[in-house]
DRENKOLTI-213559 format. One line per 5 residues: number of its first residue (from 1); their letters; for each residue z, x, y of N, C-alpha, C, O, CB. Coordinates in pm, whole numbers. Glycine has a CB too. Layout:
% residues N
NUM> a> Z X Y Z X Y Z X Y Z X Y Z X Y  ...
% end
This chain:
% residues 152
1> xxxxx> -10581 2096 3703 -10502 2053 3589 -10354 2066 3619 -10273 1983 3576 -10539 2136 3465  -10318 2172 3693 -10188 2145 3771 -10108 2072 3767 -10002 2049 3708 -10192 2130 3860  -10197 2018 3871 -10184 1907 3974 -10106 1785 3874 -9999 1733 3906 -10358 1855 4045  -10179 1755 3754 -10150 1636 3684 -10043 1667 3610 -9983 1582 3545 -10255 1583 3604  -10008 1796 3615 -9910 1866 3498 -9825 1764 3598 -9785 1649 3579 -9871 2076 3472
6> xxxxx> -9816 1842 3697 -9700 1804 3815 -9672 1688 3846 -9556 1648 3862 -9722 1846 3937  -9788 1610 3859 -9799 1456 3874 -9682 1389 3750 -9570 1338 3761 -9987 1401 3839  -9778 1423 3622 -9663 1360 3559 -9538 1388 3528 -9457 1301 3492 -9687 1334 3476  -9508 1531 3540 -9354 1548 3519 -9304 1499 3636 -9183 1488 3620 -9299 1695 3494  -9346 1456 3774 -9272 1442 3833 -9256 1258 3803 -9161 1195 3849 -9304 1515 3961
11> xxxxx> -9353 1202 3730 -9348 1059 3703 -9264 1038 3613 -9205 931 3622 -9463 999 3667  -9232 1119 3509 -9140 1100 3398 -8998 1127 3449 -8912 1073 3380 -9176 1195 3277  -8953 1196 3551 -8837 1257 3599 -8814 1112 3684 -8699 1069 3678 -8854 1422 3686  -8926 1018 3776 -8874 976 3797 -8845 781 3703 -8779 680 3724 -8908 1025 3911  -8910 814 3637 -8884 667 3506 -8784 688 3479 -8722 585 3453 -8961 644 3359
16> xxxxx> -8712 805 3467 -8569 845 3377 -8465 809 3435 -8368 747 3393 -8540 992 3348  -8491 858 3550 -8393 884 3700 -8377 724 3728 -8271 677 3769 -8489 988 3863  -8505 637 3700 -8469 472 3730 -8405 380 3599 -8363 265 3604 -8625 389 3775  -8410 428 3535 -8411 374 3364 -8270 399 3350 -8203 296 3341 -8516 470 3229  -8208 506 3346 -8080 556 3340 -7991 481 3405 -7882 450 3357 -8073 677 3385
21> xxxxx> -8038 442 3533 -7950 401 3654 -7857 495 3762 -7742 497 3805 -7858 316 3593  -7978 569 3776 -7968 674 3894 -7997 643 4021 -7960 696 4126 -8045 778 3876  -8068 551 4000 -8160 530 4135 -8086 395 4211 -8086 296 4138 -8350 492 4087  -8038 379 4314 -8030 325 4404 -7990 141 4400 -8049 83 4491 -8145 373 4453  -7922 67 4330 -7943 -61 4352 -7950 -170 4477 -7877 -155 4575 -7871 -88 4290
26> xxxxx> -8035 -271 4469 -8042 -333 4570 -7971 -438 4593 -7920 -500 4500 -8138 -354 4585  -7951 -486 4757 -7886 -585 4736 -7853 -692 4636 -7747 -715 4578 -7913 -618 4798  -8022 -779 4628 -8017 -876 4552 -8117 -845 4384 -8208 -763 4373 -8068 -997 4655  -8060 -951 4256 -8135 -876 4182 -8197 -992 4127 -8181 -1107 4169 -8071 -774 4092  -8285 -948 4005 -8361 -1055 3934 -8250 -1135 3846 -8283 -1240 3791 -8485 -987 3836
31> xxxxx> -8127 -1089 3835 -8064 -1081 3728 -7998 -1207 3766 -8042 -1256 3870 -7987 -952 3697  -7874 -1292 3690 -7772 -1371 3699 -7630 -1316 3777 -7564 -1364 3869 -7751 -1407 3564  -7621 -1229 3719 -7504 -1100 3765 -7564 -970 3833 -7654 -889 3810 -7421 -1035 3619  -7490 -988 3906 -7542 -861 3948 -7483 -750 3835 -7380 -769 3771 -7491 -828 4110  -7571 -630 3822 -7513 -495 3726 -7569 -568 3527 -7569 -526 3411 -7252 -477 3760
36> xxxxx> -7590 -638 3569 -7603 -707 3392 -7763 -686 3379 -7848 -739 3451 -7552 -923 3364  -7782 -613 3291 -7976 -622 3235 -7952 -740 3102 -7866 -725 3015 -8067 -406 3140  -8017 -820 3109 -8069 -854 3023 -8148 -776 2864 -8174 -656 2865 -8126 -907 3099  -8172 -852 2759 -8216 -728 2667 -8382 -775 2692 -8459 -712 2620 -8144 -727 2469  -8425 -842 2753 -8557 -850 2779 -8583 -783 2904 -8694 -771 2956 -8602 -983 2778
41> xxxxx> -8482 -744 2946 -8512 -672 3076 -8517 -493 3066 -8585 -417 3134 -8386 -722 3183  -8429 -464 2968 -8404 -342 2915 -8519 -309 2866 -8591 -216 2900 -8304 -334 2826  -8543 -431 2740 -8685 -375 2664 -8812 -378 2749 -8914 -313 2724 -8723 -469 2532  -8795 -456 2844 -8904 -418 2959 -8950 -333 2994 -9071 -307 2994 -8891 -434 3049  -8815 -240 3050 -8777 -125 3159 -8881 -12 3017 -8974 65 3041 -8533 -86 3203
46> xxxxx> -8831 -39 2903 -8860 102 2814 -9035 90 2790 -9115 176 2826 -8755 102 2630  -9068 -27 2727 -9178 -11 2699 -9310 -10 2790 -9426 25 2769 -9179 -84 2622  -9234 -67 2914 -9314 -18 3095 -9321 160 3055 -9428 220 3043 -9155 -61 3301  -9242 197 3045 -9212 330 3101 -9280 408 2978 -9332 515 3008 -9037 365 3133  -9289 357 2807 -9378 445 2780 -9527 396 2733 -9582 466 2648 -9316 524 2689
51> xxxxx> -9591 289 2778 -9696 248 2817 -9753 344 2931 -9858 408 2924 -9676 115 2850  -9653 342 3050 -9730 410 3099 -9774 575 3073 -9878 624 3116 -9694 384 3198  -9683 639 3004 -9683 770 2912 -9807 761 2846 -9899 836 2878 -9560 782 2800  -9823 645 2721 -9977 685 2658 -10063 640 2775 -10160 714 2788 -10030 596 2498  -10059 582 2829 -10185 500 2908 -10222 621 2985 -10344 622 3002 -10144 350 3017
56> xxxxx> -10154 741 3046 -10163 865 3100 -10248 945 3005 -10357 991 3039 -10028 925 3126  -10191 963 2868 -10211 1044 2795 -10385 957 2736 -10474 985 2655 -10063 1069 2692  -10366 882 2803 -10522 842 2707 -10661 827 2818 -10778 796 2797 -10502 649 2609  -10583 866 2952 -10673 893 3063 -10668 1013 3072 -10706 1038 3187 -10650 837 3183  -10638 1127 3007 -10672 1293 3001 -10800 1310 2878 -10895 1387 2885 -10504 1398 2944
61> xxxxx> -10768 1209 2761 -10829 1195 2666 -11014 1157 2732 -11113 1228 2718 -10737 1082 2579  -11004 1044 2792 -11088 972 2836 -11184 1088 2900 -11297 1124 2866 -11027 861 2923  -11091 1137 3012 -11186 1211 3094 -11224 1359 3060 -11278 1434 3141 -11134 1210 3224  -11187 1397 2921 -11257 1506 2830 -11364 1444 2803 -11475 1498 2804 -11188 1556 2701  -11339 1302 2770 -11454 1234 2687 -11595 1217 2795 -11714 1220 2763 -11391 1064 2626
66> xxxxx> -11547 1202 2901 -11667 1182 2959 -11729 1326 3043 -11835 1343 3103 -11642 1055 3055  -11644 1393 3024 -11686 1537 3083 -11793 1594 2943 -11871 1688 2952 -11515 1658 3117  -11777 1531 2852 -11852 1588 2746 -12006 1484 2686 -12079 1457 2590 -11727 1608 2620  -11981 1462 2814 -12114 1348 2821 -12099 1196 2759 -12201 1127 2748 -12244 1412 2731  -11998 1156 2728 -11966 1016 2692 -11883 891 2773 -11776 829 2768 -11900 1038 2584
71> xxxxx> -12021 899 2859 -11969 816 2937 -11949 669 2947 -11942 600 3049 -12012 843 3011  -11940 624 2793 -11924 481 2771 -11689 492 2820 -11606 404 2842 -12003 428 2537  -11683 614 2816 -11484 652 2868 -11470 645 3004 -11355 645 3049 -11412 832 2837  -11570 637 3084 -11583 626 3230 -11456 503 3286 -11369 519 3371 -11759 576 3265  -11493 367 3194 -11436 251 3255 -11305 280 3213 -11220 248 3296 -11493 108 3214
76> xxxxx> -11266 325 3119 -11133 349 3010 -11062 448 3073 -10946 459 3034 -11168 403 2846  -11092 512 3146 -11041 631 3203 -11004 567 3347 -10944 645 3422 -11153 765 3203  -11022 476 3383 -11013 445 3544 -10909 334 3518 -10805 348 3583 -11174 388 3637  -10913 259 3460 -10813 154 3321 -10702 214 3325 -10608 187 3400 -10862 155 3138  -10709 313 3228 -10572 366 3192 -10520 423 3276 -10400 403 3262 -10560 444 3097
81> xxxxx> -10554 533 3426 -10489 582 3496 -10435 467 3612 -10343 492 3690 -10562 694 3533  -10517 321 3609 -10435 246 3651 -10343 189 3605 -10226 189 3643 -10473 189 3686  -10398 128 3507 -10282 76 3397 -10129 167 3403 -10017 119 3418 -10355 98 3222  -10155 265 3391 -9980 372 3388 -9935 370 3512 -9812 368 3508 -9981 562 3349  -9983 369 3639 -9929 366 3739 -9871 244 3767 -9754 228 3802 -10000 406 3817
86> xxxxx> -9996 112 3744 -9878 -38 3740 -9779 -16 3649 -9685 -93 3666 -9944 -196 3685  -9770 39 3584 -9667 31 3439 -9494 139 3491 -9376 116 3464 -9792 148 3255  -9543 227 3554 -9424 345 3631 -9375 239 3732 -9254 246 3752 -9500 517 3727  -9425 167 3784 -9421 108 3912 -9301 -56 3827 -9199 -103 3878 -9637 70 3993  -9370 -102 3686 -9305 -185 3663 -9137 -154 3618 -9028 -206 3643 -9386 -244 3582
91> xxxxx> -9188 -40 3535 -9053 -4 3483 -8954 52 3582 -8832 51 3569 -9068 93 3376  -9034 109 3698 -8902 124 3780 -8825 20 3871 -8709 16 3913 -8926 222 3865  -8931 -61 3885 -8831 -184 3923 -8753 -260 3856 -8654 -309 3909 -8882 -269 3969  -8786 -282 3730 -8690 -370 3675 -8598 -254 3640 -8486 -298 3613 -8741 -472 3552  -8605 -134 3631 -8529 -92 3597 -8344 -64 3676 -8234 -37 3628 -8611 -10 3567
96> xxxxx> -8406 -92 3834 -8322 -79 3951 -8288 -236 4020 -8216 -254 4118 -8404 23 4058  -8376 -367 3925 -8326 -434 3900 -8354 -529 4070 -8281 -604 4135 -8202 -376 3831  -8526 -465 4098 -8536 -473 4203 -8553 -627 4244 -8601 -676 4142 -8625 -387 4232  -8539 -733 4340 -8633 -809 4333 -8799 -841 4336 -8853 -951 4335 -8593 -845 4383  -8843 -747 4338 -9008 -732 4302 -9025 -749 4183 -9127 -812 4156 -9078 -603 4329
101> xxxxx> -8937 -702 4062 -8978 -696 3957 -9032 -776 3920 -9140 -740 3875 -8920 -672 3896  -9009 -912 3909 -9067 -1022 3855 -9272 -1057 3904 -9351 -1139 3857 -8946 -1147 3918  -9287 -957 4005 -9429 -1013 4107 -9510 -827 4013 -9627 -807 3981 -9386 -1019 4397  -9407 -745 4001 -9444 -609 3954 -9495 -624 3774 -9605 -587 3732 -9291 -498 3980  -9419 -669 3715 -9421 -714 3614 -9535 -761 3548 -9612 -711 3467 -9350 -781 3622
106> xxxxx> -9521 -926 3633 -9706 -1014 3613 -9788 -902 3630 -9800 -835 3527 -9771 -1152 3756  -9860 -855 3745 -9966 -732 3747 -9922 -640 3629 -9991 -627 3527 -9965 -640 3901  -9833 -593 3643 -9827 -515 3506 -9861 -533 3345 -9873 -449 3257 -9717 -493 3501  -9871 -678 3343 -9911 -762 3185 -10046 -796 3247 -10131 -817 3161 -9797 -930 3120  -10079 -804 3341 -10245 -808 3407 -10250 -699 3331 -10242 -702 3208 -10296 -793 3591
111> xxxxx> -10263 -597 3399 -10311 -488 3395 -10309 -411 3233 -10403 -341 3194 -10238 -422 3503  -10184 -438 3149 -10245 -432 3065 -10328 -459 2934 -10390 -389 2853 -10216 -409 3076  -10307 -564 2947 -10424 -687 2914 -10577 -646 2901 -10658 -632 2810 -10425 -801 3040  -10574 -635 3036 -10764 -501 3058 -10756 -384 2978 -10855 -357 2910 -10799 -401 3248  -10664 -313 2973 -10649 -214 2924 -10666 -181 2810 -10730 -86 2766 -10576 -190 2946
116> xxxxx> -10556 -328 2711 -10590 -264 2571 -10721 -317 2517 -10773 -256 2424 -10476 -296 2460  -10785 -435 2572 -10921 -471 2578 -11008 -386 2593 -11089 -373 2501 -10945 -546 2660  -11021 -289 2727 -11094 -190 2709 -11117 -72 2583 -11210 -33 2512 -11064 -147 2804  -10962 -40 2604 -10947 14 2492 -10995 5 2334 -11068 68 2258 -10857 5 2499  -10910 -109 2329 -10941 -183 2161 -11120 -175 2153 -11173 -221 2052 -10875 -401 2148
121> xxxxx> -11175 -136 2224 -11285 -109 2155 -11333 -16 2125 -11451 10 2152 -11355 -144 2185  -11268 48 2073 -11271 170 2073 -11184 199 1896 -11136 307 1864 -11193 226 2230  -11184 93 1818 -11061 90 1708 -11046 269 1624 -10943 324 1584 -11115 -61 1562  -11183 319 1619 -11181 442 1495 -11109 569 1604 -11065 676 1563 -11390 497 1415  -11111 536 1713 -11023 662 1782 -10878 668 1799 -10834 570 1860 -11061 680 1916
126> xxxxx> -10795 749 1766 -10681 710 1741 -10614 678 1904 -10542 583 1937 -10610 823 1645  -10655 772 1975 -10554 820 2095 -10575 652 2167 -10479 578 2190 -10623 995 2217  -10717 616 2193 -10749 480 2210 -10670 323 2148 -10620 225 2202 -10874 491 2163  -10691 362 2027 -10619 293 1971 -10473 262 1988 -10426 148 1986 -10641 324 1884  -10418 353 2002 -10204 363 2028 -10252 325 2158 -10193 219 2181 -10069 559 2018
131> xxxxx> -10332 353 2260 -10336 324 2361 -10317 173 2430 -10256 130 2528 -10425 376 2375  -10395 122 2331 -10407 -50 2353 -10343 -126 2282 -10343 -245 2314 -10528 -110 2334  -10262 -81 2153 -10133 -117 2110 -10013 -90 2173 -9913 -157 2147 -10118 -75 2007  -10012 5 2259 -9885 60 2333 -9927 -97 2451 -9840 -184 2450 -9895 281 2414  -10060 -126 2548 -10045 -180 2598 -10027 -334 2592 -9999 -393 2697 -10093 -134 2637
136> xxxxx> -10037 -388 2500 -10046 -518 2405 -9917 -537 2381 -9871 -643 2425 -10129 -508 2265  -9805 -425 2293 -9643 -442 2329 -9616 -437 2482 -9526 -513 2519 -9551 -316 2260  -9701 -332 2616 -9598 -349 2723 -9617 -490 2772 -9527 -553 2828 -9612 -241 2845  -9769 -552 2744 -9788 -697 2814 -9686 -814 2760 -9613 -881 2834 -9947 -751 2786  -9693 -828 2620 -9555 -906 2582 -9437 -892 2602 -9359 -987 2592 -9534 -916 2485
141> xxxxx> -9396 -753 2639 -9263 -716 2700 -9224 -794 2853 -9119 -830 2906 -9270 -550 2720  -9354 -796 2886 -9318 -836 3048 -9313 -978 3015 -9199 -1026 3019 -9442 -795 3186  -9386 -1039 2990 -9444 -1150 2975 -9270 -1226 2923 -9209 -1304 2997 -9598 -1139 2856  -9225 -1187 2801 -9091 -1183 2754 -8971 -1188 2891 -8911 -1284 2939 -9083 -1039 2660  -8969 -1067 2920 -8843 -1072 3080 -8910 -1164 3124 -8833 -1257 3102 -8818 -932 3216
146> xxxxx> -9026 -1222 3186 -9048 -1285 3305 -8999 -1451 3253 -8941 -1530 3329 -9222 -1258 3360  -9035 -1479 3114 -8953 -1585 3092 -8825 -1616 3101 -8775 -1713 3159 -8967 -1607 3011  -8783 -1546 3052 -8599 -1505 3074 -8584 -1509 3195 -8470 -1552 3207 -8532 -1353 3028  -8642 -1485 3333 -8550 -1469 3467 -8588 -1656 3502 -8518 -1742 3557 -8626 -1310 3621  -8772 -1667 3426 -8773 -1815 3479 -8641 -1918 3397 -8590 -2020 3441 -8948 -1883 3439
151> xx> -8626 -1878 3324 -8498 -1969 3229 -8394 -1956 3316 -8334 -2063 3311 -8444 -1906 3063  -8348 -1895 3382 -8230 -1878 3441 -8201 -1949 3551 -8092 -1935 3607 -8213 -1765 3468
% end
């Protein structure tokens, strides 16, 4: 249990550290200007970053659930701990404004797409529930920036 303590504080330290604009910019960006976010890019960066927060928090959930013999959480639990990792992975790129973002992004509205699907079936549980609403806003979030860079 540690381990995950550690895992995620060290995942949240580093969403912050990219979100903020701590981290490193690259040559070239998704952007028009270089240094300019967009507000679809911003709202990207945030709701990547706490998608992947519940999507974490609902794969600790999950895997109580199936440690306690309910293993219809098996698939939901493998979901969500992917789902948050595409999602850390999205928000830190757009957040540093990487050129990946746009290829990070798509998988990332993949990914959570499955997710709140899996999820959403699940409607009378709450943690489930925010789970696949959290991921349903991060998929339109992306989906949102990725139009905006194609407009440009």
């Amino acid at each position: 249990m540690k381990s995950y303590k550690m895992l995620g504080t060290f995942a949240i330290v580093a969403i912050f550290t990219a979100a903020f604009g701590l981290a490193a910019q690259p040559s070239r960006t998704v952007e028009v200007k270089k240094g300019e976010r967009s507000a679809e890019c911003i709202a990207c960066t945030k709701s990547c970053a706490d998608c992947a927060l519940q999507c974490d928090m609902c794969f600790a959930h999950c895997s109580a659930a199936v440690a306690q013999g309910k293993q219809e959480h098996a698939i939901t639990s493998q979901l969500c701990v992917d789902c948050a990792d595409c999602c850390k992975l999205a928000s830190t790129f757009t957040a540093r404004m990487s050129p990946l973002s746009p290829e990070a992004c798509e998988c990332c509205a993949k990914c959570c797409i499955k997710c709140a699907e899996a999820c959403g079936k699940f409607p009378d549980d709450k943690q489930m529930a925010d789970c696949a609403k959290s991921c349903r806003e991060c998929a339109a979030s992306c989906q949102a920036m990725l139009k905006s860079i194609a407009a440009k």
